[in-house]
N, C-alpha and C positions, 0 to 999 in steps of 0.2 A: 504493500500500500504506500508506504513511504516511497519509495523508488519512483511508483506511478505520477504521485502526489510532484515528487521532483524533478521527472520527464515535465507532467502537465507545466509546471510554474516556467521550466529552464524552454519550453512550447511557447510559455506567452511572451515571454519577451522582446523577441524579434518582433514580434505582432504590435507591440507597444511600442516600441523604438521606429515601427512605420507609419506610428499616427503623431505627425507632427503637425506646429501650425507654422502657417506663412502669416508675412507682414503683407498690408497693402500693396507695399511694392514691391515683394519679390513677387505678388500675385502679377501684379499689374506687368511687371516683366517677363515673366512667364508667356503673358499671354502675346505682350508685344513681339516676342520673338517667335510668335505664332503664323503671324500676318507679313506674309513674306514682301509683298507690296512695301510696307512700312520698314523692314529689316534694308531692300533694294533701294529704295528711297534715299533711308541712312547711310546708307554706304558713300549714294550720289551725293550726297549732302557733303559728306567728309573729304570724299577727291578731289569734289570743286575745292571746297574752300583747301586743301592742301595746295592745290595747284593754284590757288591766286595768292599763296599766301607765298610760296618758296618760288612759281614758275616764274614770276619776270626777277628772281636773283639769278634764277638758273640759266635767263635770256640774257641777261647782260652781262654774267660772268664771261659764259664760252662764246655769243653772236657779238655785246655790246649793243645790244635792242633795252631802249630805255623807252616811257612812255609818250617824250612830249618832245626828242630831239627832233627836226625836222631837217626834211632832205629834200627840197622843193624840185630840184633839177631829176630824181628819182621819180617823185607824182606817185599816182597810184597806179600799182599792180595788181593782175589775177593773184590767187593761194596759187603759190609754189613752194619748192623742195625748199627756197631761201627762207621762204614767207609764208606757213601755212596757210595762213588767215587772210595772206595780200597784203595789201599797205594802201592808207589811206591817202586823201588828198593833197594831204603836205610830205608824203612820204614816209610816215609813221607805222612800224610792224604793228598791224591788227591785233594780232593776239596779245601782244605783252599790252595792251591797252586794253583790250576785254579782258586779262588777267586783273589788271589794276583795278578796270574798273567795276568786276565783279567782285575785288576786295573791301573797294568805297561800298558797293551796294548794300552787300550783307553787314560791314558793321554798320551803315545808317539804319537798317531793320533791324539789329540784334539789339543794339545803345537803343534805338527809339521805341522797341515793344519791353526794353528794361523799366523805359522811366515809364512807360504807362502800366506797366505793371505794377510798378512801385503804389503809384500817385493811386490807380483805381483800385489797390488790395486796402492799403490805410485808410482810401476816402469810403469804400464801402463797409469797413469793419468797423471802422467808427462811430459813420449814421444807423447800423444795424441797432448795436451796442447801444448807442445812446437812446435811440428809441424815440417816440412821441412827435413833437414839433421840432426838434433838429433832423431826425429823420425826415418825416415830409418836408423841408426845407432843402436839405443838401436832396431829397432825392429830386424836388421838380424841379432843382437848380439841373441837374442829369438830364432830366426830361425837353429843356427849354432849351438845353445846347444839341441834343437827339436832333430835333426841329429844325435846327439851323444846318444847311451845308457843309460838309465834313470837310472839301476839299476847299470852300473859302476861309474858313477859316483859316486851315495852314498856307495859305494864302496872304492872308493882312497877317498873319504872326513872321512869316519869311521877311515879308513886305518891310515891317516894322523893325524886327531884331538885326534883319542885315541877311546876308547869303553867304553866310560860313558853313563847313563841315558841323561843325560844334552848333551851333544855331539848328540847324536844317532837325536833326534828330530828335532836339531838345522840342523844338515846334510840333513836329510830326507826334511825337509821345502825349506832350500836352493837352492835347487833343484828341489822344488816341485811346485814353483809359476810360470812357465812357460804360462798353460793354465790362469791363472786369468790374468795373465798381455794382455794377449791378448781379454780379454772378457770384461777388465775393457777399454780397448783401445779403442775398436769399439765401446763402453758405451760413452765415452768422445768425439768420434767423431761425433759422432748427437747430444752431449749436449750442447758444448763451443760455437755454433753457437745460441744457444734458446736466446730470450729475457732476463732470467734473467741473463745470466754471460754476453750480452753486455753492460747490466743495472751496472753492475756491474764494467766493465773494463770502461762505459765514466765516473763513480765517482773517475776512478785513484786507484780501490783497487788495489792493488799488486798482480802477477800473483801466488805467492804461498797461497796466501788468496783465492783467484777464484779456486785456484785446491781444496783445504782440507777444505773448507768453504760452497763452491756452487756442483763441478763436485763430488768429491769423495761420502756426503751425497747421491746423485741424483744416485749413482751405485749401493748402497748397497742391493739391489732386486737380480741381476744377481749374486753379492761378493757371499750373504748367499748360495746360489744356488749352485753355485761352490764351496764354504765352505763345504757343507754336503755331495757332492759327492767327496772330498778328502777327510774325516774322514775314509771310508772304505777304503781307497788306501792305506793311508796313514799304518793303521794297518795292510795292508795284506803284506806291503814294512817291515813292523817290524819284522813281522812273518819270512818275507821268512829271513832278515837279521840272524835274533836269530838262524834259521834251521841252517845257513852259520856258527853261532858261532860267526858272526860277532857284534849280538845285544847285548840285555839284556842279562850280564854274569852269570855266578852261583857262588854262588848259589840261586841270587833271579830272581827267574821265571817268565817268560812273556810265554803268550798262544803259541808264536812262539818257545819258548826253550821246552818246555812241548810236542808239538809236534812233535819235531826232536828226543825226550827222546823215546816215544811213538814210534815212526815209528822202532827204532832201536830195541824195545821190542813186537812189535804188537804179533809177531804169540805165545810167553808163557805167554807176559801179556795184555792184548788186550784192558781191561779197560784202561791203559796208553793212549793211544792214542783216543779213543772212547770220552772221557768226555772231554776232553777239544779240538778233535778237532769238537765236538759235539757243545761245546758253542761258538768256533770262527765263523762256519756259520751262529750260529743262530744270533750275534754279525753281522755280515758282511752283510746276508739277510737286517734285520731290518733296519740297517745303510741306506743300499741303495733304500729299501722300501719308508723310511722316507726321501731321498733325493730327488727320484719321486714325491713324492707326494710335497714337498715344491718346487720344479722347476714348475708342473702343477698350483699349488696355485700360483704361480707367475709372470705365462706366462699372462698377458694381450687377449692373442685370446682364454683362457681357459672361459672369462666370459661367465657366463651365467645370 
């Protein structure tokens, strides 16, 4: 009996050591590297940005192709063995400027979906939390800029602050935390009421402690979520800015300057326009590929 009794216990063990739990996000990861689209996406996401980050070091070390030297008596050329991408009007290699300027791109989207991520997780955790008449105050303050033109505004704030790198992002964001603030809102309205933040408000913690301590951690699933689907927005507001003349100046290129160059040369030089508005969808697809798939990895009724 004994023996039996110590097969059975030395039986369950393994069986107990196989019932573990996961955290949200190793679930959420799990599932992400489920959704092959979103893994391929990822990938694309990482060799652009490698290759705009190192390829015009890699272009001027061994060619001497820098973005903005020009070689007028050169002009523009088809893509050849010289020139994959061809070379623009003033004689500039294509690619190490769609490099460049796929580097300006993604940081003006990366910098300008941070600050609105910032600005709309504090400004909606806050009116949540506070409740009553600052609530409905900060929220129809959200609602009455909803109303107004997304793209005028960052328009008179361009207009206003100047047409710098550092301006352009900060504008773009500014204006761009509308949706979070409202996502981070409804987050904090089914949280503040849970166990731990009353746990929390009968030990006398201070309410800006329970918001950036307890509510703000406890949102960060839906934040990321809406963080990846303003990265693509974010750049295609860059884009259109640059087409306007209103973005990245010249002569340092962003995908959206490079396109507006291209559009005004399509039908004699058609490469211009081809290669870099070539790499903004593949940029733009992936981005958003990769935002699906992290929203589904995230969703709670995705489990399987």
């Amino acid at each position: 009996m004994t023996g039996a009794d110590d097969s059975l216990a030395a039986g369950a063990r393994p069986d107990d050591a196989l019932i573990a739990g996961t955290s949200l996000w190793q679930d959420a990861w799990r599932r992400l590297r489920k959704n092959s689209m979103a893994v391929a996406s990822g990938l694309i996401i990482l060799l652009v940005g490698l290759a705009c980050l190192v390829g015009p070091l890699v272009l001027h070390a061994v060619w001497g192709y820098d973005a903005q030297t020009q070689d007028l008596a050169y002009g523009p050329q088809p893509p050849s063995w010289q020139h994959p991408f061809g070379t623009d009007f003033y004689g500039r290699d294509l690619l190490v400027r769609v490099l460049v300027g796929g580097r300006v791109s993604l940081s003006v989207g990366l910098l300008a979906a941070i600050v609105a991520a910032t600005i709309g997780t504090i400004y909606g955790a806050v009116a949540s939390y506070a409740g009553g008449v600052v609530d409905s105050l900060m929220m129809r303050t959200v609602d009455i800029l909803y109303a107004l033109p997304y793209m005028f505004l960052v328009i008179i704030l361009v207009t206003i602050l100047g047409k710098s790198l550092l301006l352009l992002f900060l504008a773009l964001g500014a204006v761009g935390w509308l949706l979070t603030a409202r996502v981070v809102r409804g987050q904090v309205m089914s949280l503040k009421e849970q166990d731990f933040v009353l746990a929390a408000r009968s030990l006398g913690t201070p309410g800006r402690a329970i918001v950036f301590r307890h509510l703000i951690p406890n949102t960060l699933g839906p934040v990321i979520v809406t963080f990846t689907l303003t990265v693509p927005s974010m750049i295609l507001q860059e884009a259109f800015l640059s087409f306007l003349g209103l973005g990245v100046q010249p002569p340092s290129p962003s995908l959206g300057s490079l396109i507006n160059d291209g559009a005004n040369q399509m039908l004699v030089f058609w490469w211009t326009l081809v290669f870099p508005g070539g790499v903004m969808t593949l940029l733009l697809f992936a981005l958003n590929f990769l935002g699906d798939g992290v929203r589904d990895a995230l969703d709670p009724r995705m489990r399987t």
